[in-house]
N, CA, C and O atoms as a GROMACS GRO file, in nm:
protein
  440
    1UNK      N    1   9.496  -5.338  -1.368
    1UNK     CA    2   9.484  -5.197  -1.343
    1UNK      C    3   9.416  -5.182  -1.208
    1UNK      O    4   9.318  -5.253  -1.182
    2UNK      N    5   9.466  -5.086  -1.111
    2UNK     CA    6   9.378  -5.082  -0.976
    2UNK      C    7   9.268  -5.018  -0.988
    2UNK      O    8   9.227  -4.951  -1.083
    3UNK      N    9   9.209  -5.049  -0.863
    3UNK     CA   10   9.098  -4.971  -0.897
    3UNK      C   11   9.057  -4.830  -0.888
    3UNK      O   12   8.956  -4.764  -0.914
    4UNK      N   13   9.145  -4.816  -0.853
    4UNK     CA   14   9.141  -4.636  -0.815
    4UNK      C   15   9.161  -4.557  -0.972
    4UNK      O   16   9.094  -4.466  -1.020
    5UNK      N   17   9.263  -4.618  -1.021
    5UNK     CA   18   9.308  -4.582  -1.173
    5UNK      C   19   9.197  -4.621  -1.223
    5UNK      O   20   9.134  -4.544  -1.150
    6UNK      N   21   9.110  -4.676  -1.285
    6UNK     CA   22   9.016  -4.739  -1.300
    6UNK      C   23   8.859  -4.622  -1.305
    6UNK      O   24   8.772  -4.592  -1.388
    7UNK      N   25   8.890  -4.592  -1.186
    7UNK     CA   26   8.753  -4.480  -1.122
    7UNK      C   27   8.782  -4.366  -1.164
    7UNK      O   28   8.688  -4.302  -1.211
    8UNK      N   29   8.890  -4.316  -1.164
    8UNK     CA   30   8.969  -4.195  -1.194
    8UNK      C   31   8.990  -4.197  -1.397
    8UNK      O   32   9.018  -4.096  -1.461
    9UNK      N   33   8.969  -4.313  -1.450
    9UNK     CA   34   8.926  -4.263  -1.611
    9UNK      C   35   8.802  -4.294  -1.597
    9UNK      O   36   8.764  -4.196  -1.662
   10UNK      N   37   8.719  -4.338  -1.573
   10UNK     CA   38   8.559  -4.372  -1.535
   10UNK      C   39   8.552  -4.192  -1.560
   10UNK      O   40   8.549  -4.126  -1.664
   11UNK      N   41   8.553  -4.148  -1.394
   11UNK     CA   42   8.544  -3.981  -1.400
   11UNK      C   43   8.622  -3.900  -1.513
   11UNK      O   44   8.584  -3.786  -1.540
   12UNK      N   45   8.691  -3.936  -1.556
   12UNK     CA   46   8.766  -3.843  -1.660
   12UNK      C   47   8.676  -3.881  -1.796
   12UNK      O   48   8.615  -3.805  -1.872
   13UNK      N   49   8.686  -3.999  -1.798
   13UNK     CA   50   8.533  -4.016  -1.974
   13UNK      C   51   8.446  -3.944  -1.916
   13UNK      O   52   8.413  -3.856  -1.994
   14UNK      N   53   8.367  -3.932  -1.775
   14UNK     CA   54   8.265  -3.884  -1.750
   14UNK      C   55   8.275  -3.760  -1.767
   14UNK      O   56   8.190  -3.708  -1.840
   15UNK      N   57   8.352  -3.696  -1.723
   15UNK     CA   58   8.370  -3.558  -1.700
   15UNK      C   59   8.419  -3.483  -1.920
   15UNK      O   60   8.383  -3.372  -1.960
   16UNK      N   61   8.485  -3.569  -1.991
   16UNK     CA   62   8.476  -3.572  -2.117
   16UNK      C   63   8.338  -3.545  -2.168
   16UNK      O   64   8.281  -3.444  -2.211
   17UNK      N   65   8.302  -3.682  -2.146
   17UNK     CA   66   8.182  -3.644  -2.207
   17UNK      C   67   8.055  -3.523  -2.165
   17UNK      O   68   7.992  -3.454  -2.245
   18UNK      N   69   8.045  -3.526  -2.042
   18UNK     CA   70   8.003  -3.395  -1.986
   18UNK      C   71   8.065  -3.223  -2.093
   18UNK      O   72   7.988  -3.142  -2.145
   19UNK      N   73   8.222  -3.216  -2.094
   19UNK     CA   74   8.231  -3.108  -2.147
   19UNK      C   75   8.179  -3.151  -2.346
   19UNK      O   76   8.167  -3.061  -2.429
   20UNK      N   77   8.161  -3.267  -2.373
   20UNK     CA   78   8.142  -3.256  -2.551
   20UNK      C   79   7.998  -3.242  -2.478
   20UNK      O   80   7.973  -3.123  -2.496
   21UNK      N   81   7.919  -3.282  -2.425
   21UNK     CA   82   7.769  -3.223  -2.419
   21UNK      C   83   7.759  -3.079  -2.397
   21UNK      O   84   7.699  -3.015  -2.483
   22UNK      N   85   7.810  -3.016  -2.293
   22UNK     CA   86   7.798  -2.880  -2.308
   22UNK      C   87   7.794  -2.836  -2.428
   22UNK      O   88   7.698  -2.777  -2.478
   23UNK      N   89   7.910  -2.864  -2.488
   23UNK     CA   90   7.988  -2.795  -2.589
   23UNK      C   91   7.862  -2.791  -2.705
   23UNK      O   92   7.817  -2.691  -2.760
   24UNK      N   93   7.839  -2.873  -2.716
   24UNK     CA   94   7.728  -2.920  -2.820
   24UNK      C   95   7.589  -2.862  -2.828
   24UNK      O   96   7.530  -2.811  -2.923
   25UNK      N   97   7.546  -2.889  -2.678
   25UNK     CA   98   7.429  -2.773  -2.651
   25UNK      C   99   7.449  -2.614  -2.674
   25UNK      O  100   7.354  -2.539  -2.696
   26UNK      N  101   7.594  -2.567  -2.666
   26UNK     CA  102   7.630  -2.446  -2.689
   26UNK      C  103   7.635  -2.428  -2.803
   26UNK      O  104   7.641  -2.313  -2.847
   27UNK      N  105   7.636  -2.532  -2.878
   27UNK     CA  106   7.663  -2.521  -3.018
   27UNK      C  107   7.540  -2.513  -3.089
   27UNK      O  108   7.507  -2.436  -3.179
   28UNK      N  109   7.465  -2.626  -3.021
   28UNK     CA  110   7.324  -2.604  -3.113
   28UNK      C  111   7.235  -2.472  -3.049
   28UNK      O  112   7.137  -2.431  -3.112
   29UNK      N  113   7.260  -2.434  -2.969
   29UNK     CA  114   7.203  -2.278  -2.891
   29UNK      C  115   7.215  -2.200  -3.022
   29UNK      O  116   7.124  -2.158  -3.093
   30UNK      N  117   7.383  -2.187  -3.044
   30UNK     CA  118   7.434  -2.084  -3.093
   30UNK      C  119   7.356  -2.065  -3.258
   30UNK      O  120   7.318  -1.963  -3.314
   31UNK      N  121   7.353  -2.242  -3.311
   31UNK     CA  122   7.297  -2.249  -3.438
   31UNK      C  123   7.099  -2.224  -3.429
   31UNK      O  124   7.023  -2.193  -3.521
   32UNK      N  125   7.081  -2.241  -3.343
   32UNK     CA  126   6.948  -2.225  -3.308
   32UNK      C  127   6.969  -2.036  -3.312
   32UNK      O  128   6.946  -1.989  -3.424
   33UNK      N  129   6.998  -1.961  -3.234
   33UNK     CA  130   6.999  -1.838  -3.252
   33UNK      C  131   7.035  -1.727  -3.371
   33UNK      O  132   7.013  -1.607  -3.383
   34UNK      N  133   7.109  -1.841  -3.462
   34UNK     CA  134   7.184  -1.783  -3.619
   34UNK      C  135   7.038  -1.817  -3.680
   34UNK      O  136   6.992  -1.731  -3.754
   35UNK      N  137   6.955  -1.936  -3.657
   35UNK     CA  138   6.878  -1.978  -3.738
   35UNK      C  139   6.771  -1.893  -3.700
   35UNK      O  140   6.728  -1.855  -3.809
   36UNK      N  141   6.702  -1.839  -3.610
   36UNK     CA  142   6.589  -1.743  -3.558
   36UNK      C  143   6.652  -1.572  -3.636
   36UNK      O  144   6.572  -1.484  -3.667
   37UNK      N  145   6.783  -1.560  -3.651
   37UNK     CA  146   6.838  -1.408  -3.753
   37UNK      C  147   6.796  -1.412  -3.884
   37UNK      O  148   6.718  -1.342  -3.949
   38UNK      N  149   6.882  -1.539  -3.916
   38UNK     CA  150   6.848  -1.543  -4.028
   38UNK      C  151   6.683  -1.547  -4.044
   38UNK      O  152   6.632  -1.439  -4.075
   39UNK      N  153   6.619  -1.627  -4.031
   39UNK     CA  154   6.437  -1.621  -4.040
   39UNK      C  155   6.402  -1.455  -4.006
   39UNK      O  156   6.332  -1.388  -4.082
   40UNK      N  157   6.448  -1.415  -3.910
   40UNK     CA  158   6.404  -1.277  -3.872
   40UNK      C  159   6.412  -1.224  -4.015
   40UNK      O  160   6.317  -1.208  -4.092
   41UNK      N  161   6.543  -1.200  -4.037
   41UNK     CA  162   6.573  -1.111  -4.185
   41UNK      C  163   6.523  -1.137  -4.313
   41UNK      O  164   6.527  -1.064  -4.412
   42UNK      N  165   6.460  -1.284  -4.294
   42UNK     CA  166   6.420  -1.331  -4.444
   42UNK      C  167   6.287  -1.267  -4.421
   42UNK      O  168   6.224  -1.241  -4.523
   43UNK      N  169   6.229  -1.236  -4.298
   43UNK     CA  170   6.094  -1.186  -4.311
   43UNK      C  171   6.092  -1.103  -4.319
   43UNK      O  172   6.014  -1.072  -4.410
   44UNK      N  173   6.154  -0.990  -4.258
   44UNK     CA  174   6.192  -0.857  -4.279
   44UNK      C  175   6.198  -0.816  -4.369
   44UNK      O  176   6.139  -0.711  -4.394
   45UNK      N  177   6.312  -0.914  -4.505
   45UNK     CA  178   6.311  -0.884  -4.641
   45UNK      C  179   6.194  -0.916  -4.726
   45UNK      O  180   6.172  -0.870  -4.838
   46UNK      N  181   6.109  -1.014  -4.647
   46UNK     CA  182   5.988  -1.038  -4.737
   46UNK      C  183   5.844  -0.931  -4.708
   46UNK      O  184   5.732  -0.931  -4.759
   47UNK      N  185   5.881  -0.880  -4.646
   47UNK     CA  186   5.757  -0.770  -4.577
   47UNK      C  187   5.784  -0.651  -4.650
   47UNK      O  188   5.701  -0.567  -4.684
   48UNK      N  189   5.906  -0.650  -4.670
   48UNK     CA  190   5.975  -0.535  -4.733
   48UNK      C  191   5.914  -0.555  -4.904
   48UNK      O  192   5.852  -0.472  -4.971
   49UNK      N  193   5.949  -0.664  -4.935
   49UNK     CA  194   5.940  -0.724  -5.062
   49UNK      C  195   5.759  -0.654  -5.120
   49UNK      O  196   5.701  -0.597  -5.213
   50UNK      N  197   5.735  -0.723  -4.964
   50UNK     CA  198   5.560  -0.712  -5.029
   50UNK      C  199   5.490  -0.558  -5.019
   50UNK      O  200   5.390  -0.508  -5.072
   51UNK      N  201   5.580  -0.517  -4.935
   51UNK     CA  202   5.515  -0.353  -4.948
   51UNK      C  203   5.546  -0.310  -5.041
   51UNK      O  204   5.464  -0.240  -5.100
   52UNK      N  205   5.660  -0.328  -5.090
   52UNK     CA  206   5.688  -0.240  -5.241
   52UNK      C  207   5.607  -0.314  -5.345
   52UNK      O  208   5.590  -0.250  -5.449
   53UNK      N  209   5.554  -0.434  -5.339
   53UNK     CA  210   5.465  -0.489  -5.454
   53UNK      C  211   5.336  -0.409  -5.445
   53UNK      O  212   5.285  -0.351  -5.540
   54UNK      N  213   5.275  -0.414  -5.280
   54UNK     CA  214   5.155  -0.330  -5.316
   54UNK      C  215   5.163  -0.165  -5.293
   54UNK      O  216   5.065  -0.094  -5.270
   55UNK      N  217   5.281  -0.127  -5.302
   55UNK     CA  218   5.272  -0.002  -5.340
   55UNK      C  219   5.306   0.033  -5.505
   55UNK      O  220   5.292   0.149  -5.546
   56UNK      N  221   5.350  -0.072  -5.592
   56UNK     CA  222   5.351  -0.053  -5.691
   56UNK      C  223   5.220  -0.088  -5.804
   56UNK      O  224   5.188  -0.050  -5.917
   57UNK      N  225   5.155  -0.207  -5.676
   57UNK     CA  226   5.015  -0.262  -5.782
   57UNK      C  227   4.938  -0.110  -5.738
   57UNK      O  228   4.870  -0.054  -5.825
   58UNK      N  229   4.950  -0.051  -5.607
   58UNK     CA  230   4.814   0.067  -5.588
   58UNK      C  231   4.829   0.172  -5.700
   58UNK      O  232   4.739   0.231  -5.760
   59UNK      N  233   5.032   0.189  -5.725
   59UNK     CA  234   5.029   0.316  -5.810
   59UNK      C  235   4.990   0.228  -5.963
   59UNK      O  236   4.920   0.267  -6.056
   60UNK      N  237   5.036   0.147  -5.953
   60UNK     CA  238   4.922   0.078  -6.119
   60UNK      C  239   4.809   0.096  -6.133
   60UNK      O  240   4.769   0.139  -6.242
   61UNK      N  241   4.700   0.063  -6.008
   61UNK     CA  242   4.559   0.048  -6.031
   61UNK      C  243   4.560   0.225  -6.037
   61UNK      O  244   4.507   0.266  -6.140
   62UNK      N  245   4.600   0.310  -5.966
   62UNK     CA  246   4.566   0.437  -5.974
   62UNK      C  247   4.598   0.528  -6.120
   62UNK      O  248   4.532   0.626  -6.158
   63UNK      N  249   4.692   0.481  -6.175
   63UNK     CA  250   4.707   0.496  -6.283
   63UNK      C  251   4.587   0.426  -6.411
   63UNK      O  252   4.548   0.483  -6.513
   64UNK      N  253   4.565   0.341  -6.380
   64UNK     CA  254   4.496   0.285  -6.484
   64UNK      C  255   4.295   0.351  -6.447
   64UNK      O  256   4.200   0.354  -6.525
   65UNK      N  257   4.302   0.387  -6.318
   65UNK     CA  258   4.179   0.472  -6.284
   65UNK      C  259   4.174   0.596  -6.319
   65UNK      O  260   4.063   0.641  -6.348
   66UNK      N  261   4.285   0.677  -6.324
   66UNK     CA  262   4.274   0.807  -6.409
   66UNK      C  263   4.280   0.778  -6.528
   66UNK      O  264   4.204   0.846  -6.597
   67UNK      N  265   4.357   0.680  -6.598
   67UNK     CA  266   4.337   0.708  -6.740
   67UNK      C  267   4.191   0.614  -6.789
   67UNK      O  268   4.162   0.614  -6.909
   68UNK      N  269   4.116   0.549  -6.704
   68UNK     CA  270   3.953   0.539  -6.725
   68UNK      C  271   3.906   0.665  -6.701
   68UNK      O  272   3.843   0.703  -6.800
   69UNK      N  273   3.908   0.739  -6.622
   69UNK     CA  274   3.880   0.876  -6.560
   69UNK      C  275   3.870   0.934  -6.684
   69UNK      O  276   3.764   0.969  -6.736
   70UNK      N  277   4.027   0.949  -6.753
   70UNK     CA  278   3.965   1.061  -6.891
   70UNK      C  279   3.942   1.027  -6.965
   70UNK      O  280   3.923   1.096  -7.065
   71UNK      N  281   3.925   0.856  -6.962
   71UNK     CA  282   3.848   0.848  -7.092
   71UNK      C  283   3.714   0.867  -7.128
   71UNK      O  284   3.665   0.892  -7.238
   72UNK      N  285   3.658   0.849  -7.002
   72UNK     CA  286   3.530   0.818  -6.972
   72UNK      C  287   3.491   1.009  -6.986
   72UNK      O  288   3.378   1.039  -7.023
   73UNK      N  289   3.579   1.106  -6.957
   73UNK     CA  290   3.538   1.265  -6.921
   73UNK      C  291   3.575   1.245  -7.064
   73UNK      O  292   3.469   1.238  -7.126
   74UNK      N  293   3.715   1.228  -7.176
   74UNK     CA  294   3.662   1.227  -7.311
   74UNK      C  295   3.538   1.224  -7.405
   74UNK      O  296   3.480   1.297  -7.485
   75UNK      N  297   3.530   1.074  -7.339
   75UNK     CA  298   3.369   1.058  -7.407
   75UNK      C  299   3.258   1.148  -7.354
   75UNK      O  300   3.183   1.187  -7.444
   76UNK      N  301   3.235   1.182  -7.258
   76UNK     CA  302   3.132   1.279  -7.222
   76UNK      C  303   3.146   1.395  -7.292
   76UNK      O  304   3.036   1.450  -7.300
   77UNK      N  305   3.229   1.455  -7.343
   77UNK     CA  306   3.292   1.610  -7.368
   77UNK      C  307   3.249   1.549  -7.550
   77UNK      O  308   3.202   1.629  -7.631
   78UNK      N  309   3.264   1.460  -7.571
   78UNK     CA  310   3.255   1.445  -7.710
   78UNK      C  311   3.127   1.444  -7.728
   78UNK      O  312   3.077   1.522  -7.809
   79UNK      N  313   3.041   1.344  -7.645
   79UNK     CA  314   2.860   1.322  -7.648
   79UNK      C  315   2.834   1.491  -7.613
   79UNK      O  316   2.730   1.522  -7.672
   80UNK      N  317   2.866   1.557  -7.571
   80UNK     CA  318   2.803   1.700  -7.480
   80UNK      C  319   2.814   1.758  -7.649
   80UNK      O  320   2.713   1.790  -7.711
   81UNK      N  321   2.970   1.766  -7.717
   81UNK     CA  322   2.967   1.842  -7.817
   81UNK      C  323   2.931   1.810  -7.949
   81UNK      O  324   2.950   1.872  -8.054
   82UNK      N  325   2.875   1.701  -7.927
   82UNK     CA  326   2.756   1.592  -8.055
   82UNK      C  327   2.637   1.678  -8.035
   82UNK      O  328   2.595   1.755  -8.122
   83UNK      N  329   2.572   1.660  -7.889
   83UNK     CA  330   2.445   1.743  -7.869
   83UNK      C  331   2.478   1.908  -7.883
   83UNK      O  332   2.399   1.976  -7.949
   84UNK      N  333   2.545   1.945  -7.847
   84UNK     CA  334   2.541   2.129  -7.900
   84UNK      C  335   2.554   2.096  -8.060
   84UNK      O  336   2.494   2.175  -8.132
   85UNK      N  337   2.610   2.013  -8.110
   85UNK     CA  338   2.643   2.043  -8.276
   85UNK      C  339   2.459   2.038  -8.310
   85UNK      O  340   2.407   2.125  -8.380
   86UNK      N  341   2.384   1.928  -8.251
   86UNK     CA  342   2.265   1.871  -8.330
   86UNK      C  343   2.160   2.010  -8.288
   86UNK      O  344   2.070   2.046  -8.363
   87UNK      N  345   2.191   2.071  -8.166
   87UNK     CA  346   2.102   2.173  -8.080
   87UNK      C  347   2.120   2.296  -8.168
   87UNK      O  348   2.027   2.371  -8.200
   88UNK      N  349   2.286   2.312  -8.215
   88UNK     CA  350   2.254   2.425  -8.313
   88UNK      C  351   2.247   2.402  -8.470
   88UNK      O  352   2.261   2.464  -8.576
   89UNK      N  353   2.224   2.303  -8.431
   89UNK     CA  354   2.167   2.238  -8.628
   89UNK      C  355   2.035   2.328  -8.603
   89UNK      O  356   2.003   2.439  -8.646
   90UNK      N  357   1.989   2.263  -8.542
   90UNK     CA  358   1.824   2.277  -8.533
   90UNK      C  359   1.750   2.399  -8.469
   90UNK      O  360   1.630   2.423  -8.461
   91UNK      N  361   1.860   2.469  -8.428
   91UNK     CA  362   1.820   2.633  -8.422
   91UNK      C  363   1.732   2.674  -8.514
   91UNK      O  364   1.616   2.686  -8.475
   92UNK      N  365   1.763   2.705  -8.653
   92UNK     CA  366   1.714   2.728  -8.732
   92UNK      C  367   1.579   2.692  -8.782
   92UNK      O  368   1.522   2.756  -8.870
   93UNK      N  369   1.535   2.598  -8.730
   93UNK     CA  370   1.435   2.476  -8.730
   93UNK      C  371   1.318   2.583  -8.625
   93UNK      O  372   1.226   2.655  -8.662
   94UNK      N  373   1.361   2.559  -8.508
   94UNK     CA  374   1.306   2.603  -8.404
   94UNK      C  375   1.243   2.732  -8.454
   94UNK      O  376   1.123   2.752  -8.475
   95UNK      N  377   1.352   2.823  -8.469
   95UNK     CA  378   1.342   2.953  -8.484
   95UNK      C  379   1.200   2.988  -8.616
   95UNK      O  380   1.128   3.088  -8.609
   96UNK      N  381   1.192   2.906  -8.699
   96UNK     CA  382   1.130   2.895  -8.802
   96UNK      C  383   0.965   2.823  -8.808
   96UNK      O  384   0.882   2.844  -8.897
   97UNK      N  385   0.951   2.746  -8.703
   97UNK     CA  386   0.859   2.688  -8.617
   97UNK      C  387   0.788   2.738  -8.506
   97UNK      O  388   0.668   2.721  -8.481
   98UNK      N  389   0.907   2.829  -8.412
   98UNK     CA  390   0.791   2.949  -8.377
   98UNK      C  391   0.770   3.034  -8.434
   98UNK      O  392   0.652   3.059  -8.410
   99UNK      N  393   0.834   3.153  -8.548
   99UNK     CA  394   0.794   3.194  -8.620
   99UNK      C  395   0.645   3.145  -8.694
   99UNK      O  396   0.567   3.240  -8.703
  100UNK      N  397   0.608   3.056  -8.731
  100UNK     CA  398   0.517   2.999  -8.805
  100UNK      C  399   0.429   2.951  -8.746
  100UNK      O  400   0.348   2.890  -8.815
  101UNK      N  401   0.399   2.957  -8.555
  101UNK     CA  402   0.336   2.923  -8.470
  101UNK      C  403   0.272   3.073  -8.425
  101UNK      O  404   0.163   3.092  -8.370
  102UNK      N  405   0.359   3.162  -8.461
  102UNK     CA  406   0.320   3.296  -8.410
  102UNK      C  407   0.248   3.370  -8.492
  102UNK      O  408   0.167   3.458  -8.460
  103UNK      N  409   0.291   3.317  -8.655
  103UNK     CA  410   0.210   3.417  -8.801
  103UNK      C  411   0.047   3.320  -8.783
  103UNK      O  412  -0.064   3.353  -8.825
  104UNK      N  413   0.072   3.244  -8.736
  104UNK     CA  414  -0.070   3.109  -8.762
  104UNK      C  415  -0.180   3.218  -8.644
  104UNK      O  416  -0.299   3.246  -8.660
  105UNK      N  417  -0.106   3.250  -8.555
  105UNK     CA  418  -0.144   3.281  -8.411
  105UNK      C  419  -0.227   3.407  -8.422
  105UNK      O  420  -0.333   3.433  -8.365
  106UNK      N  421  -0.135   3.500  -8.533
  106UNK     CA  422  -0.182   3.640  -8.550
  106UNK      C  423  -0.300   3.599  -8.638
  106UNK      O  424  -0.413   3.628  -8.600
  107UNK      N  425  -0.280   3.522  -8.774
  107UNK     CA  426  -0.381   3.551  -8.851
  107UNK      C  427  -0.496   3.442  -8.821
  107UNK      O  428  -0.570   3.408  -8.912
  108UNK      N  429  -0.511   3.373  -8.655
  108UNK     CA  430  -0.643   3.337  -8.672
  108UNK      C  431  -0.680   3.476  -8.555
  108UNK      O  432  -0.796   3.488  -8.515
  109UNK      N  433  -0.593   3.552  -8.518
  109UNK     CA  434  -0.686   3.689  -8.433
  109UNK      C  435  -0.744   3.770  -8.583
  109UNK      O  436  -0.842   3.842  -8.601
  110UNK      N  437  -0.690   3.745  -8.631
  110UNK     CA  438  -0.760   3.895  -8.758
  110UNK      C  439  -0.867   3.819  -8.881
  110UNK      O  440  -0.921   3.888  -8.967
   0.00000   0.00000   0.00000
């Protein structure tokens, strides 16, 4: 084979392999740039993911704070109407005690 033929596939493998390297770097560019979307979107969907978790744990905890809320204003309203029940038990008591503080009162003036 001469040598010219020779030099001339030399440059032609060279120049081959030159375009499968491009090609390849273009290729892994391209998969490198699918792979940075995709990641973009998986985070996107996971940010997404997590806001709706803590907007659903806040409306939980807020829910579960009002219904401590009335339970806790239940129980007060019940203790408040324990003490008026015992306050007007003992009206009568009272009423009968100053009465009997006041007859004591008159008959040590006379």
């Amino acid at each position: 084979m001469p040598r010219q033929e020779v030099l001339e596939r030399i440059k032609t493998a060279e120049q081959e392999a030159d375009d499968i390297v491009e090609e390849a770097e273009a290729k892994r560019e391209e998969l490198v740039a699918e792979a940075r979307r995709e990641a973009d979107e998986i985070r996107s969907e996971a940010e997404e993911e997590a806001d709706e978790l803590e907007s659903e744990r806040l409306q939980e905890g807020r829910k579960e704070i009002e219904a401590e809320r009335e339970r806790i204003l239940e129980e007060g309203e019940e203790a408040r109407d324990e003490l008026v029940a015992e306050a007007e038990d003992r009206i009568d008591e009272a009423v009968e005690f100053a009465i009997g503080k006041f007859e004591e009162a008159v008959d040590a003036q006379t």
